[in-house]
C-alpha positions in Angstrom: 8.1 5.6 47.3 6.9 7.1 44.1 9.8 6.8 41.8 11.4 9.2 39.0 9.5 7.2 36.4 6.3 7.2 37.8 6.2 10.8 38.2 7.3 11.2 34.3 4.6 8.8 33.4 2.1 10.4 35.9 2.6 13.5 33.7 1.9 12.5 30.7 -1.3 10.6 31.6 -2.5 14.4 33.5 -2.0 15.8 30.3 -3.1 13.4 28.3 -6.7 13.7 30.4 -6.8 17.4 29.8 -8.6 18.8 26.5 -6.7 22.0 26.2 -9.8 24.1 24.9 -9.7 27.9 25.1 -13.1 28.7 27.2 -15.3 30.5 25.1 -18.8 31.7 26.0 -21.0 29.1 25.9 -25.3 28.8 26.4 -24.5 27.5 29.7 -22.1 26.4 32.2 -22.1 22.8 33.6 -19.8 21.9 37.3 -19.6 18.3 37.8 -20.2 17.5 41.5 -16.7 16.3 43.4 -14.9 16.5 46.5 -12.9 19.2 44.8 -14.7 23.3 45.3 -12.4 24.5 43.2 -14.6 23.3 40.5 -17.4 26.1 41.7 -14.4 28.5 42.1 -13.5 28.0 38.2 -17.2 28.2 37.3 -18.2 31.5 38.7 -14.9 32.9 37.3 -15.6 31.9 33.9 -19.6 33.5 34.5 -17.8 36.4 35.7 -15.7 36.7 32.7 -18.6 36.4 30.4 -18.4 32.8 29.1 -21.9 31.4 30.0 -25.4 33.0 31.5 -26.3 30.9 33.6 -24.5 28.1 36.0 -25.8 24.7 36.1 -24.2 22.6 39.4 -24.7 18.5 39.5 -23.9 16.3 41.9 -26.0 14.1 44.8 -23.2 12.8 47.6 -20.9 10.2 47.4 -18.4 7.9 50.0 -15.7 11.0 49.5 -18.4 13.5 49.9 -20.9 12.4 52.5 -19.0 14.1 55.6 -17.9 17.3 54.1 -21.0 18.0 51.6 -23.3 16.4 53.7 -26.5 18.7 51.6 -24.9 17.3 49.0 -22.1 18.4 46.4 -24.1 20.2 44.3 -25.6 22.3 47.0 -22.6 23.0 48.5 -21.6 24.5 44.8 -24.3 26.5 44.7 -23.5 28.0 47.9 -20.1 29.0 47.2 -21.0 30.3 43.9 -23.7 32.9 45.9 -20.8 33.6 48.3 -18.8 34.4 45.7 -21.3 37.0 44.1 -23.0 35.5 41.6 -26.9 36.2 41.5 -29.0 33.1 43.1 -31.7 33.3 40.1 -28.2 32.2 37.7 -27.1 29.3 39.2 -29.6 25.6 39.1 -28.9 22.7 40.8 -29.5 19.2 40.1 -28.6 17.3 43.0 -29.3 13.6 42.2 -26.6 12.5 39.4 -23.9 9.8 41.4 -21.5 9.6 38.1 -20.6 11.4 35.5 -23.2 10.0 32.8 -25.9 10.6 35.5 -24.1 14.4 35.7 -24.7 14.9 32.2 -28.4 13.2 31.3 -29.8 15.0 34.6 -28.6 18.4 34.1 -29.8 17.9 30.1 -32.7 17.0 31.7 -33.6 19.8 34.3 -32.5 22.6 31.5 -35.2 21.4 29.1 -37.5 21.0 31.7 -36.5 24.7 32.5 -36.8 26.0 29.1 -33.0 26.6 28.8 -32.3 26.7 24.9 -29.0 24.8 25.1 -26.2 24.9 21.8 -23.0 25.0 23.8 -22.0 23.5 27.4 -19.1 24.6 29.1 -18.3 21.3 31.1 -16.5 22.3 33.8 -14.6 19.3 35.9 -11.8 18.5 38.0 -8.7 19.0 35.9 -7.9 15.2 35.4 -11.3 14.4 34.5 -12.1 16.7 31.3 -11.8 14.3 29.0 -14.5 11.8 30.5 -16.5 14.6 30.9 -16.0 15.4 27.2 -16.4 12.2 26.1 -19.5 11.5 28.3 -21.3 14.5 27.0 -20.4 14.3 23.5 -22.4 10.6 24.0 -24.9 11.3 26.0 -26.0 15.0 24.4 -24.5 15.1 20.5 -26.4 18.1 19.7 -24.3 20.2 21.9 -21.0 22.0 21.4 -18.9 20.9 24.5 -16.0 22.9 25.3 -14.2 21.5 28.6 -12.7 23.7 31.2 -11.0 22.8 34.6 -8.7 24.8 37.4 -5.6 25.8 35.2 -2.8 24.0 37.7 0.0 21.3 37.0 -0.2 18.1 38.4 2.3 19.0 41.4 -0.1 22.0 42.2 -2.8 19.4 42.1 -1.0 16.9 44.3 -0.3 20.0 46.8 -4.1 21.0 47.0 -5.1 17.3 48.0 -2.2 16.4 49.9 -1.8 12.5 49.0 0.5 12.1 45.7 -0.2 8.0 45.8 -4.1 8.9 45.6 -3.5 10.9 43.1 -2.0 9.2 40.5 -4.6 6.5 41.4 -7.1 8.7 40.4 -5.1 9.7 37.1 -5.2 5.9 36.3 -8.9 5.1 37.2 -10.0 7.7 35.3 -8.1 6.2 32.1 -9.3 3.1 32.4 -12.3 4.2 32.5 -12.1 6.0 28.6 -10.7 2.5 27.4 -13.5 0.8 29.0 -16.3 2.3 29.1 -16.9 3.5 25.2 -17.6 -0.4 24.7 -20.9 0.2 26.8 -22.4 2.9 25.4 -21.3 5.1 28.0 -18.9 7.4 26.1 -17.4 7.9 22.5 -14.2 6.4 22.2 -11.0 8.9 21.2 -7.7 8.0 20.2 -5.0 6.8 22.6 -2.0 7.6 22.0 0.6 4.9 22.4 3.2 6.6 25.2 -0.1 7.1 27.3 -0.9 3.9 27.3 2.7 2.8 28.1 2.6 5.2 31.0 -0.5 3.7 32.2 0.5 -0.1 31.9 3.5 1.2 34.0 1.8 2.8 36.7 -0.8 -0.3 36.9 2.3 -2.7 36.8 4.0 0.1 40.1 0.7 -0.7 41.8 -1.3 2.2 41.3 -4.3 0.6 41.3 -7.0 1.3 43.6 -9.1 3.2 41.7 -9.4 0.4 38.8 -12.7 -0.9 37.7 -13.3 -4.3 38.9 -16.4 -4.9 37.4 -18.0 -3.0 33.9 -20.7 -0.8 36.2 -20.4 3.0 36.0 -19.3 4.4 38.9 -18.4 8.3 40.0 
């Protein structure tokens, strides 16, 4: 049972993981690799509306990914971005990265290698995970603009499109442990938590949302 409480503090943790920048066109157009398409859905719209040249997808496979992406996640991006119209020479793929710091040092990596002048990145992610994207990029390549961008939805939308609320919010709470944690090693800049967040969080840890937690300090996807 998932009670009245852990939905409110579900909420504001979703939110809390969102950036809330206004896409703006950008040198190029970054999709994390996930179980999630909609991320290659919400980067061909944004190259359709103008925002970025050229579409960069990332992603090797992982235990969620192995059976449905089996050519591996950022492959499978690149295919649905063909089938949705946009030109094969605009769209690169970089299909080693495991994690999200891996995501970012690759694809920085294959774009210089490329000859890609980069002063802006559209980073675009699942929508609970734009600010570890930010925050990973803004550590891992300072001399880029990064302007974050996910599937506009709510969190109940979200729940709908993946079907399991419990995993969810699991996922919500992984993901900000992770921006407490992970600054301390170098892998991200730290931001500001704000304390009802972390009060939401403490709560949905203590309600035993919980399997996504960290158990040791290794980076992981």
């Amino acid at each position: 049972m998932i009670s009245t409480q852990n939905w409110a503090d579900a909420r504001r943790v979703w939110d809390y993981h969102q950036m809330g920048h206004s896409p703006r066109p950008c040198s190029v157009a970054i999709g994390l690799g996930s179980h999630d398409l909609g991320v290659a859905d919400r980067a061909v719209d944004l190259y359709k509306r103008g925002m970025a040249p050229l579409l960069l997808f990332t992603g090797a496979t992982s235990p969620t990914t192995r059976e449905r992406m089996p050519r591996g996640e950022a492959v499978h991006y690149r295919e649905r971005a063909v089938e949705l119209g946009v030109p094969s020479r605009d769209v690169l793929v970089e299909p080693r990265a495991r994690n999200t710091g891996e995501n970012i040092r690759f694809s920085r990596e294959l774009l210089e290698e490329a000859g890609v002048e980069v002063s802006s990145v559209l980073l675009i992610s699942k929508p609970y995970e734009e600010r570890r994207a930010y925050a990973t990029a803004r550590k891992l390549w300072p001399g880029v603009e990064v302007v974050s961008a996910s599937s506009p939805m709510t969190l109940d939308e979200y729940v709908d499109s993946i079907g399991d609320a419990r995993l969810v919010i699991d996922m919500l709470v992984g993901a900000l442990q992770r921006l407490m944690v992970y600054p301390e090693q170098g892998f991200m800049i730290s931001q500001p938590l704000p304390a009802d967040v972390l009060e939401a969080y403490e709560r949905l840890c203590q309600a035993g949302f919980t399997s996504r937690l960290l158990t040791t300090g290794a980076p992981s996807a």
